[in-house]
C-alpha positions as CSV (number, residue, x, y, z in Angstrom):
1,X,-19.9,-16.7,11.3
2,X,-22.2,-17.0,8.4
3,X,-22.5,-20.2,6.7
4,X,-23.6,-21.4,3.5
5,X,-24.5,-25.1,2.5
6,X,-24.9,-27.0,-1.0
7,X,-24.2,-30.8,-2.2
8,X,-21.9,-30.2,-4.6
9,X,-19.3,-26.8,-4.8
10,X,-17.8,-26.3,-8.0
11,X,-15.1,-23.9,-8.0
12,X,-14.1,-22.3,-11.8
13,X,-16.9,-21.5,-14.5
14,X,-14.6,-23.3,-17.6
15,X,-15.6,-26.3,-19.5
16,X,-14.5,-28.7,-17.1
17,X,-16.4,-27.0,-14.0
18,X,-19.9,-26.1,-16.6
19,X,-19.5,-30.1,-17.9
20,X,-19.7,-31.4,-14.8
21,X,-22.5,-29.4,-13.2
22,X,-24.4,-30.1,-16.2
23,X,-24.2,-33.8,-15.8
24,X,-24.9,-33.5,-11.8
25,X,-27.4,-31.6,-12.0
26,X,-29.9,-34.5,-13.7
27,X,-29.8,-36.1,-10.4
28,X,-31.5,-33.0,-8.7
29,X,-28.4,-32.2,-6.1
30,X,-28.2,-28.4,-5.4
31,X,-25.0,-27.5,-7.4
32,X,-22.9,-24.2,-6.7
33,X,-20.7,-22.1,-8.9
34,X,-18.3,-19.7,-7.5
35,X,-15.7,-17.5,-9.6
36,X,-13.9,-14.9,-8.3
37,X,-14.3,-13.2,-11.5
38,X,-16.8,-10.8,-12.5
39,X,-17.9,-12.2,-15.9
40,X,-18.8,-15.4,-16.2
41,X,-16.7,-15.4,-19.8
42,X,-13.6,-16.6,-17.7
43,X,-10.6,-18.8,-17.9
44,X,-8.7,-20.5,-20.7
45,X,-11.7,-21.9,-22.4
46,X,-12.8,-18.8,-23.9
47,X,-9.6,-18.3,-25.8
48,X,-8.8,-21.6,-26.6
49,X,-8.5,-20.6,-30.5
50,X,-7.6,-23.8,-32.6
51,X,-10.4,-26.8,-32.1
52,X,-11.1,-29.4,-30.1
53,X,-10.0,-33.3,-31.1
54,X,-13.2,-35.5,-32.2
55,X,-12.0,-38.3,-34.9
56,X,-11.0,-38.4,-37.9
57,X,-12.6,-40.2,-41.3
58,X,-9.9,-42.3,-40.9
59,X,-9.6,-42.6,-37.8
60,X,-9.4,-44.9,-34.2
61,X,-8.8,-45.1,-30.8
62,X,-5.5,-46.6,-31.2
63,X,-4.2,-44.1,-33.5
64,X,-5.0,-41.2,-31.1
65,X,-3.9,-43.3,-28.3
66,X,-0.4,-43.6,-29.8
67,X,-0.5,-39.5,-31.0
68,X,-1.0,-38.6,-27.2
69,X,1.7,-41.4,-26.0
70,X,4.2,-40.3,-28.1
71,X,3.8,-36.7,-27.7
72,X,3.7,-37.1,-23.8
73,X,7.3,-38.7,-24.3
74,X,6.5,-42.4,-22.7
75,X,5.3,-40.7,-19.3
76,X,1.5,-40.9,-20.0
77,X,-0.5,-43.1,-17.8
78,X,-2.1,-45.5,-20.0
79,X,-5.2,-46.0,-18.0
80,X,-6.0,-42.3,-18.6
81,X,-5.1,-42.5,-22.3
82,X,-7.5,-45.4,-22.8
83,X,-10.3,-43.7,-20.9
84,X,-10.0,-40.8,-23.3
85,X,-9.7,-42.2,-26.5
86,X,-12.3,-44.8,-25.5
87,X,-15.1,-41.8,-24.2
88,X,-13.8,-38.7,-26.2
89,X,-15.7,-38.7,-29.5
90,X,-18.8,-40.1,-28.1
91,X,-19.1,-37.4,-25.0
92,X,-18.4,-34.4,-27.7
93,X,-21.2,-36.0,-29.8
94,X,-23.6,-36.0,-26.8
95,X,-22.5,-33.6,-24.7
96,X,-20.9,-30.5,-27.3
97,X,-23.1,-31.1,-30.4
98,X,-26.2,-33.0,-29.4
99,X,-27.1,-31.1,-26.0
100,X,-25.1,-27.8,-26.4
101,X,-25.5,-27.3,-29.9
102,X,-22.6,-25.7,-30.3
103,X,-21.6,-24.9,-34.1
104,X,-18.7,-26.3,-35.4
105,X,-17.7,-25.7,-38.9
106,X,-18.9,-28.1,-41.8
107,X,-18.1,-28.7,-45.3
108,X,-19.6,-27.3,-48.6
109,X,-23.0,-30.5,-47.5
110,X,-23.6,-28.9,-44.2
111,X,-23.6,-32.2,-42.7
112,X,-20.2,-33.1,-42.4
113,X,-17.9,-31.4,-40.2
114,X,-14.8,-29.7,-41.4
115,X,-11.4,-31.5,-39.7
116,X,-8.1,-30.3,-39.1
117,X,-4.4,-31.9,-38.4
118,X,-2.2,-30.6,-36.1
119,X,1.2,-31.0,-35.1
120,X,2.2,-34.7,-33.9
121,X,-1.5,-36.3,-34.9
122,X,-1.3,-38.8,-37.3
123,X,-4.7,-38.0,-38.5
124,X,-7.0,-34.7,-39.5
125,X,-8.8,-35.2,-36.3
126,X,-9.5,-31.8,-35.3
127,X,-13.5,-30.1,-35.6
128,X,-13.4,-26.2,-34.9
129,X,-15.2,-23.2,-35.5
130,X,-13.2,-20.9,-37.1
131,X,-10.6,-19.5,-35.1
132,X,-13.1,-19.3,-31.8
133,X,-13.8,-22.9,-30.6
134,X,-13.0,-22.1,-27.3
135,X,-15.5,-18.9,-27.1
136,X,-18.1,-21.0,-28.9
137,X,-17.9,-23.7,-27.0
138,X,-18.1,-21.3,-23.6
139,X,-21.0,-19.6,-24.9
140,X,-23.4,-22.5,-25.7
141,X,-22.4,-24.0,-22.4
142,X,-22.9,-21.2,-20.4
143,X,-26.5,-20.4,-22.3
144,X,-27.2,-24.1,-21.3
145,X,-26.0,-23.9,-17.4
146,X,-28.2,-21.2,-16.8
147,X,-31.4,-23.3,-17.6
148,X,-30.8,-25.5,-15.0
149,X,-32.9,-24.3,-11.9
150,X,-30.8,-26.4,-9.1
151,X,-27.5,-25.0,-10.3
152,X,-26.9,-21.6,-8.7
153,X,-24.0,-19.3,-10.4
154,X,-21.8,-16.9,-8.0
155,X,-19.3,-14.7,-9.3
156,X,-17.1,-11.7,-8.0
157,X,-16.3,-14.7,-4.9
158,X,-13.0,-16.0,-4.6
159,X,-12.3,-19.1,-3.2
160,X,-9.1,-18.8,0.1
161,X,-8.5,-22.0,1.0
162,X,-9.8,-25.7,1.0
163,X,-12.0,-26.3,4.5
164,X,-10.5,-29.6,5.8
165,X,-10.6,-32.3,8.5
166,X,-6.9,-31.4,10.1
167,X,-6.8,-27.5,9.5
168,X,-10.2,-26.5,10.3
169,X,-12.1,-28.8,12.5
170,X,-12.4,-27.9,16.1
171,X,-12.9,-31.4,17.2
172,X,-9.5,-33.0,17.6
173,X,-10.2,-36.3,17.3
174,X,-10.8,-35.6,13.4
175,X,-7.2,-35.9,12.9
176,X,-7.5,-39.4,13.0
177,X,-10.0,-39.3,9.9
178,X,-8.9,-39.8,6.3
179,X,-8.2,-36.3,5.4
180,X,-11.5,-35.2,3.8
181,X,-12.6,-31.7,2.2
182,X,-15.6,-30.6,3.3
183,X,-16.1,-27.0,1.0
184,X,-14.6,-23.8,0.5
185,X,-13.1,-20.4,2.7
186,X,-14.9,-17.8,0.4
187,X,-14.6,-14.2,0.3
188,X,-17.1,-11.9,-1.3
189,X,-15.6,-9.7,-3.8
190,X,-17.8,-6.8,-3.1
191,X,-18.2,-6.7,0.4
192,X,-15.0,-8.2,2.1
193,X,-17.2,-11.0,4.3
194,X,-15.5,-14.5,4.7
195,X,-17.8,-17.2,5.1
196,X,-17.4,-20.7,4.6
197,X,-19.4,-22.8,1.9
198,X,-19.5,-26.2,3.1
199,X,-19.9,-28.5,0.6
200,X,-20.5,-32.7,0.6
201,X,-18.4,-32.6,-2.6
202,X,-16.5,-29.9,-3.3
203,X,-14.9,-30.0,-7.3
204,X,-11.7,-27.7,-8.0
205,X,-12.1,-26.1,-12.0
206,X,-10.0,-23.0,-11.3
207,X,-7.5,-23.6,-14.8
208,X,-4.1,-22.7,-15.4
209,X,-1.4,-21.0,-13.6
210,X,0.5,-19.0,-16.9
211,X,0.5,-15.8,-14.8
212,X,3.4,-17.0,-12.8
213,X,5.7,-16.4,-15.6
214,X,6.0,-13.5,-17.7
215,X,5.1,-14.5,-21.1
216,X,2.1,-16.2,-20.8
217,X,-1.0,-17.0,-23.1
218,X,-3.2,-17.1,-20.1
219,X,-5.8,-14.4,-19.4
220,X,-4.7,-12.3,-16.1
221,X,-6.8,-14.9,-13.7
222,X,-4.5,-17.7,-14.2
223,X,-2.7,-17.2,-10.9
224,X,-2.3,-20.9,-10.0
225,X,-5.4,-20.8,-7.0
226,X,-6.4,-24.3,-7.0
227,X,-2.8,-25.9,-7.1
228,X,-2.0,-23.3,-4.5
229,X,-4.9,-24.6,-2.1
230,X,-4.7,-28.5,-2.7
231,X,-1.1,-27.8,-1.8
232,X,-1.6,-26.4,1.5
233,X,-4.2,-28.9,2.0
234,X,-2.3,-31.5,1.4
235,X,-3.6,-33.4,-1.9
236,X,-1.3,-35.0,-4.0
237,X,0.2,-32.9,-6.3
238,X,2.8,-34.3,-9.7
239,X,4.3,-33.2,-12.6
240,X,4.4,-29.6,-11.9
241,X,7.4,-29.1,-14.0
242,X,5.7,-30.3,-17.3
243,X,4.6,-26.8,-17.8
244,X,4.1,-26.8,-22.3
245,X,5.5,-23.4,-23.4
246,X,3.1,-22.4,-26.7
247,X,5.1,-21.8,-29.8
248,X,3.6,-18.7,-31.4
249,X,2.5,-16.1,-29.0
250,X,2.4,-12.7,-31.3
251,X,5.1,-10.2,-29.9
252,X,3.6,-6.9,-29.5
253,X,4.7,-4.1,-27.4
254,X,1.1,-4.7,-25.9
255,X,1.6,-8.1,-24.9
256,X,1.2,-11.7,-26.1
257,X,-1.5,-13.2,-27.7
258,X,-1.9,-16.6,-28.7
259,X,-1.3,-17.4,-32.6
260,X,-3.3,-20.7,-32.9
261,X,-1.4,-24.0,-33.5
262,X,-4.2,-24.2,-36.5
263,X,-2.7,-21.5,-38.6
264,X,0.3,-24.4,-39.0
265,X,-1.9,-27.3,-39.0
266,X,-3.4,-24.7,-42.3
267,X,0.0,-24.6,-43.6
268,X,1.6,-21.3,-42.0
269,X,5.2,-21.1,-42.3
270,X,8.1,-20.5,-39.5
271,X,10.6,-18.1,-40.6
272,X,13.5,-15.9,-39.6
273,X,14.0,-12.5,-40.2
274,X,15.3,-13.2,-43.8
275,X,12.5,-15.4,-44.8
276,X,14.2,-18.1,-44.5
277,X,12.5,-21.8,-42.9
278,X,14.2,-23.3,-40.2
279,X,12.2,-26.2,-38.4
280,X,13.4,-29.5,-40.6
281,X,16.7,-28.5,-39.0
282,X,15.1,-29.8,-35.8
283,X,13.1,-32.3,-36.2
284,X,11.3,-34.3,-39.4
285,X,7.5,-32.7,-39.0
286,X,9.0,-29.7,-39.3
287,X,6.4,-26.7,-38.1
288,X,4.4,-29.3,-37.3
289,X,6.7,-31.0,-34.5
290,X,5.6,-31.1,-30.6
291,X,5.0,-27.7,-29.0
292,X,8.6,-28.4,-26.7
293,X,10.7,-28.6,-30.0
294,X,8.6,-25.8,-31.9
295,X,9.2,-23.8,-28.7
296,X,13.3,-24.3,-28.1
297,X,13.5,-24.4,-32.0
298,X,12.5,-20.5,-31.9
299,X,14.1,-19.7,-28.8
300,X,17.2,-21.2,-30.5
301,X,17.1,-19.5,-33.8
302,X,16.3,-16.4,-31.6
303,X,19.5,-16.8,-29.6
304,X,21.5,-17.5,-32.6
305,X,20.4,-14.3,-34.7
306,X,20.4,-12.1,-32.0
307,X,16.8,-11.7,-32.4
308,X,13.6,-10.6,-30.5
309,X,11.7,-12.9,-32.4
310,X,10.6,-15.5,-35.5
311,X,7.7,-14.8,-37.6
312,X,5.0,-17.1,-38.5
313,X,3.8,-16.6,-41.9
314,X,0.4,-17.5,-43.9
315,X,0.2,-14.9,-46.5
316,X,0.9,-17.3,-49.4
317,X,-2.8,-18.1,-49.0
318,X,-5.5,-16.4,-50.4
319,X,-7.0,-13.3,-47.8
320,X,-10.1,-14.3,-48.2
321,X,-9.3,-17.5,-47.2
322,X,-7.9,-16.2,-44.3
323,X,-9.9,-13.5,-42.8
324,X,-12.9,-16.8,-42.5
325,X,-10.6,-19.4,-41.4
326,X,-8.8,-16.5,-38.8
327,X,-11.2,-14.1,-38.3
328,X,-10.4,-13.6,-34.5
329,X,-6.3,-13.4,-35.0
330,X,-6.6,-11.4,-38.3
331,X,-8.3,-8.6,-36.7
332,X,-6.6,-8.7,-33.2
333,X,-3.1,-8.5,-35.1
334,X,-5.0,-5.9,-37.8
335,X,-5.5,-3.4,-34.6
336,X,-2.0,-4.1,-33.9
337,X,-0.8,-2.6,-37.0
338,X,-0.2,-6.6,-38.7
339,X,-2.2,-7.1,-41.8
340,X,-1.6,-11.3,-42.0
341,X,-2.6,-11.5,-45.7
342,X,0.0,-9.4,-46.5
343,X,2.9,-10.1,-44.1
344,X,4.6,-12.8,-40.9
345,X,3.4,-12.4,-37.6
346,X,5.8,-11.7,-35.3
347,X,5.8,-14.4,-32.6
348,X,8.2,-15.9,-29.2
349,X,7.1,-18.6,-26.9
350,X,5.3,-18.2,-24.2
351,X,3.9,-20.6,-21.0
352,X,0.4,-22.0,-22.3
353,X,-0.7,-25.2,-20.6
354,X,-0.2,-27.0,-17.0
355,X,0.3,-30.9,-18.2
356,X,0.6,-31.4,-14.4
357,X,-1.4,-30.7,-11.4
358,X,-3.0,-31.5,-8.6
359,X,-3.4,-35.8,-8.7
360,X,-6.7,-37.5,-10.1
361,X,-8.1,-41.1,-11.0
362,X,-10.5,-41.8,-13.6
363,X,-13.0,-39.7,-12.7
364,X,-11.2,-37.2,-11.0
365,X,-10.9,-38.0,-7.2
366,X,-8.0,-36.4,-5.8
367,X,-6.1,-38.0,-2.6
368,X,-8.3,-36.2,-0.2
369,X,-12.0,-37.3,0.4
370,X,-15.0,-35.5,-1.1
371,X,-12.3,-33.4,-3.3
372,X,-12.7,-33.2,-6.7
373,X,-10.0,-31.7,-9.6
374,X,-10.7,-31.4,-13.4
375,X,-9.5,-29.6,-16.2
376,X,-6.0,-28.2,-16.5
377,X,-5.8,-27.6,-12.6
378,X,-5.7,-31.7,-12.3
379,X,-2.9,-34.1,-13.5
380,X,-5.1,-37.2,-15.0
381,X,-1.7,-38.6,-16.4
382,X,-3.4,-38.3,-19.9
383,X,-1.0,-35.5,-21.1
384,X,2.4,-37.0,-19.8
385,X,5.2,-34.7,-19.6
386,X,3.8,-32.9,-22.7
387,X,0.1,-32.7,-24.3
388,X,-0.8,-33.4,-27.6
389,X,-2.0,-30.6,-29.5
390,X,-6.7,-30.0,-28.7
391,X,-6.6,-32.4,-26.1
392,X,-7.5,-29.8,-23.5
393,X,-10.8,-29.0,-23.8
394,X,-11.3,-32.5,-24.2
395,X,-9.9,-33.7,-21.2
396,X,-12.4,-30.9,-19.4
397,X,-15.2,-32.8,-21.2
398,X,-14.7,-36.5,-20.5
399,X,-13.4,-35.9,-17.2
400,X,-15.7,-33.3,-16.7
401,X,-18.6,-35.7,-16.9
402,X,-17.6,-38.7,-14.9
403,X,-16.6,-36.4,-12.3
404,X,-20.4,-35.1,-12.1
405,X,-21.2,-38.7,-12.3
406,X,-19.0,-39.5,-9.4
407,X,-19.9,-36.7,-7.5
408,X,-23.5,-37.4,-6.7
409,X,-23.3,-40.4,-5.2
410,X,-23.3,-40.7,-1.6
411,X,-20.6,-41.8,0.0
412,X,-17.3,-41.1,1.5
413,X,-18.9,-39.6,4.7
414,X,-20.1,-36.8,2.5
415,X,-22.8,-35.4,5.5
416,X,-20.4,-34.8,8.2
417,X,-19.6,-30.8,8.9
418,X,-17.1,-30.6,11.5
419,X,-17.6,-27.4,14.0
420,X,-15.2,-24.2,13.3
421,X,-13.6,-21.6,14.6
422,X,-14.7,-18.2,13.4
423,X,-12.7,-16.7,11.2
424,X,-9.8,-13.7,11.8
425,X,-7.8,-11.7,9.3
426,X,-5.9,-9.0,9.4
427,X,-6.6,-5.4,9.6
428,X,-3.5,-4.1,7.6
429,X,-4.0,-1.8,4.4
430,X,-2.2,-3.8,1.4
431,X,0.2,-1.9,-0.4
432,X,-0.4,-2.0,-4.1
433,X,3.3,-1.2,-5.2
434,X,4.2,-3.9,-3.1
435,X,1.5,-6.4,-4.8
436,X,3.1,-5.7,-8.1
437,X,6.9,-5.7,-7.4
438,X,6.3,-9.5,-5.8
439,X,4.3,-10.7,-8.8
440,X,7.1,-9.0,-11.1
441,X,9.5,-11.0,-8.6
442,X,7.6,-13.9,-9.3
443,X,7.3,-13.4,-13.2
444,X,10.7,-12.7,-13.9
445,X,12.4,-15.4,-12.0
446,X,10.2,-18.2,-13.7
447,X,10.7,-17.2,-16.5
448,X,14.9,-16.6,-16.6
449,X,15.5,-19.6,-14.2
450,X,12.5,-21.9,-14.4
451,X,11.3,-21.1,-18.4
452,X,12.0,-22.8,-21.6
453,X,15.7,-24.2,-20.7
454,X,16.6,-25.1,-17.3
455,X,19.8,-26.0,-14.7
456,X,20.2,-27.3,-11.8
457,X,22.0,-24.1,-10.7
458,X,19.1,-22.1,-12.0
459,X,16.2,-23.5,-10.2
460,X,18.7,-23.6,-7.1
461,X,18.5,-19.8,-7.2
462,X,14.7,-19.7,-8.4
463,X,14.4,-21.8,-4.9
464,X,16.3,-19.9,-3.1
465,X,14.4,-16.8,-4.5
466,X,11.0,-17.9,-3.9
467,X,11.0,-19.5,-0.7
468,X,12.3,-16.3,0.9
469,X,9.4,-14.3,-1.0
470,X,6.5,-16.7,-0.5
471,X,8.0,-16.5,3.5
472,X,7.2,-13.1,3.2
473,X,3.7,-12.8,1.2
474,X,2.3,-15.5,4.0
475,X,3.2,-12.7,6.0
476,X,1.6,-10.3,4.4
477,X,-1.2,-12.1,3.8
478,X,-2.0,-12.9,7.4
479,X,-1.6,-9.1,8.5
480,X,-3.8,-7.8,6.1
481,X,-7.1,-7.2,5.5
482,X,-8.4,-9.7,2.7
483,X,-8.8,-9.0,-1.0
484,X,-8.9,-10.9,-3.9
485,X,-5.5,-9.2,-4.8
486,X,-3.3,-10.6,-1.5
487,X,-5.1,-13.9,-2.3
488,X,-3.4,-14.4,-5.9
489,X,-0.4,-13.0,-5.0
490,X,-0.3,-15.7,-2.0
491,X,-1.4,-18.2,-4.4
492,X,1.3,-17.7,-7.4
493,X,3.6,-17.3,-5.1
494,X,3.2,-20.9,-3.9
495,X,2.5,-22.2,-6.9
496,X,5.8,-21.1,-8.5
497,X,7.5,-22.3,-5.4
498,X,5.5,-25.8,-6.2
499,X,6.7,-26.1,-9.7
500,X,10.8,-25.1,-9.1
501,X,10.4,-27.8,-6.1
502,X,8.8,-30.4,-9.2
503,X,11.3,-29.4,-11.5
504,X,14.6,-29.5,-9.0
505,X,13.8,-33.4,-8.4
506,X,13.4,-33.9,-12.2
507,X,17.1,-34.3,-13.3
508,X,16.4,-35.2,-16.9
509,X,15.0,-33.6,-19.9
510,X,11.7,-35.6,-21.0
511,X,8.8,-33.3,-22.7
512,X,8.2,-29.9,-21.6
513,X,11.2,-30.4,-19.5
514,X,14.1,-29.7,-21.0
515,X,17.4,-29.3,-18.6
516,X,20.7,-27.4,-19.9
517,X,23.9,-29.5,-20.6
């Protein structure tokens, strides 16, 4: 068995994985990227649409501070709120601006940057670039990453499972070891050959896990891998259920696409079928309330006209105005037949956003040795049991960095490579038809029994459900011959399972949770 060797693995190519191999590469380590995609334009971060939180004119760390612990419903680890709102500002001015160059809009001086509220901050905090932050964020980072000489960039390679002490290790006194990560199971894309990358730190920055439920925001890789692998690895995993379901997702017979929070932080209006407003029956900040109440708000005025959806609408502003604040959502809904100068977009909810994950400290050390997590994959306890609106690509950028920081140091027996036993799969031919009626089983059952309102009696059945089909996909999966197909079906499929177990011992509404009756 062929084997491949570098300091530090990372395994995602989104903000959180390019921030930290840009800082760890400065200390000269040979860094890896894998993604099991073929573009490198991958992930969440490209379509994250509305901005990215900075600080206001106004502003401080104790006003965001209090913005993300109310909006995480008193669940937020403090430690990690303090950590953000201490670093934030200063990392997007070194990292973002001063060493990515990335372009974020400015006023009529070209000095100072534009700002934008959004709902639940207390202060217009928020620096963008039109509707695109995401993308233009990706872009300069991923110009910048491939500068760097020591950091070598592998995609069409999916990542199977985490190589540990107690699962892989043919020496069986390693049991008795603090359970340690020492790299990756890989398959190549292209060629079907397993190998293992062995790693001295290994850094998970595979993003969400949307595609486990039907309506989701997230682009089609979003399977849940890295949740799915700590798991069977063992590494602390919490607050699964705090999954935020976005507001506005435009309904289309096409599919969803996300309808940026900004377009409300801009003054867009939430309206029923006769026109008519209906958030200040919910809650005080109106459109502008927490994603959780915007969300059941909808789903409720939905339920109670008989609808299929709500409609967002911004055409009281001007359409010049609009086509260069929204250039990116006014054409995608203008090729769906939706001119938004003129009329409301249609929009439901839809799953967005992991707040949990797998477990992480400061700088994103996980509960096993030499394992790494950042991004929305991790649970830093900064988002609580819901996240404050353009926190995300934060998070991947201050934990990002101190997680590159952390990672080059040497320690935690980081140069010990147990022996293996070659690998074996299976020979079986997988059955495409089969692939998609599980996944449909898997989408469909989140989303009636483990979506936006939850029971006990419902996630009883989703459990029920799932455990018998992730019973059988492990099946599958060990019969057959590897692709990167079986490996995301195997990996929602244990994810969802993770999530209805999460939300089954959470008994009370709080956040993104919210339980029936």
């Amino acid at each position: 068995m062929n084997k491949k060797h570098t300091d530090i693995l990372i395994v995602g190519v989104g903000l959180a994985g390019i921030v930290a191999a840009i800082t760890a590469a400065k200390s000269g380590k040979n860094i890896t990227i894998i993604t099991k995609t073929k573009s490198l334009v991958s992930g969440n971060t490209p379509w994250a649409q509305g901005g990215i939180v900075f600080k206001g004119l106004q502003d401080s760390p104790e006003k965001l501070k209090k913005d993300i612990m109310h909006a995480g419903a008193g669940h937020c680890w403090e430690e990690a709120v303090n950590h953000l709102c201490k670093n934030g500002a200063q990392l997007v001015q070194d990292i973002l601006i001063d060493t990515l160059g990335v372009k974020f809009d400015k006023e009529k001086d070209d000095v100072t940057l534009k700002r934008v509220s959004e709902g639940a901050h207390s202060d217009a905090r928020v620096i963008y670039n039109q509707d695109k932050t995401g993308s233009s964020i990706h872009e300069a980072a991923l110009n910048y990453l491939q500068t760097l000489e020591n950091v070598t960039i592998v995609t069409n390679h999916t990542a199977i499972d985490l190589l540990t002490f107690s699962h892989h290790s043919t020496e069986s006194t390693d049991i008795y070891k603090k359970p340690a990560c020492f790299g990756v199971m890989v398959l190549n894309n292209q060629t079907n050959q397993v190998f293992p990358m062995l790693a001295s730190k290994t850094i998970l920055a595979t993003g969400g896990l949307g595609q486990i439920f039907l309506h989701t925001t997230n682009p089609k890789e979003a399977t849940g891998d890295g949740i799915a692998m700590a798991w069977r690895a063992g590494a602390r995993c919490f607050n699964l259920h705090y999954v935020q379901f976005h507001p506005t997702a435009l309904y289309h017979p096409s599919g969803r696409f996300l309808i940026s929070e900004a377009l409300r932080g801009e003054g867009a209006k939430l309206v029923n079928a006769s026109g008519n407003e209906f958030m200040h029956s919910y809650h005080d900040m109106g459109a502008l309330a927490p994603r959780d109440v915007v969300s059941r708000a909808i789903h409720m005025e939905m339920i109670k006209d008989d609808a299929d959806c709500m409609f967002l609408d911004l055409s009281h502003k001007a359409s010049d105005w609009i086509n260069n604040r929204f250039p990116t959502i006014y054409n995608y809904c203008l090729n769906k037949g939706i001119d938004i100068t003129k009329e409301a977009i249609p929009v439901v909810p839809a799953a967005h956003y992991s707040c949990g994950g797998i477990g992480v400290n400061l700088v994103g050390k996980t509960s096993l040795k030499r394992l790494y997590a950042i991004g929305e994959i991790a649970c830093s306890g900064l988002h609580g049991a819901n996240r404050l609106a353009s926190t995300s690509l934060l998070e991947c950028v201050v934990w990002g960095y101190f997680a590159g920081q952390d990672s080059i140091e040497d320690k935690d027996d980081a140069d010990y490579f147990p022996p293996m036993h070659n690998w074996k799969q299976g020979t079986d031919t997988i059955d495409k038809a089969r692939l998609a009626q599980e996944w449909l089983s898997i989408k469909n059952t989140m989303w009636n029994l483990a979506g936006l309102m939850r029971s006990q009696d419902k996630l009883h059945s989703a459990m029920h459900i799932l455990r018998n089909l992730q019973s059988d996909v492990e099946q599958l999966y060990q019969k057959s011959q590897l692709d990167p197909n079986i490996i995301a079906l195997r990996n929602g499929a244990q994810t969802a399972l993770a999530l209805i177990a999460s939300a089954t011992e959470a008994r009370e509404s709080c956040g993104t949770h919210y339980v029936e009756g």
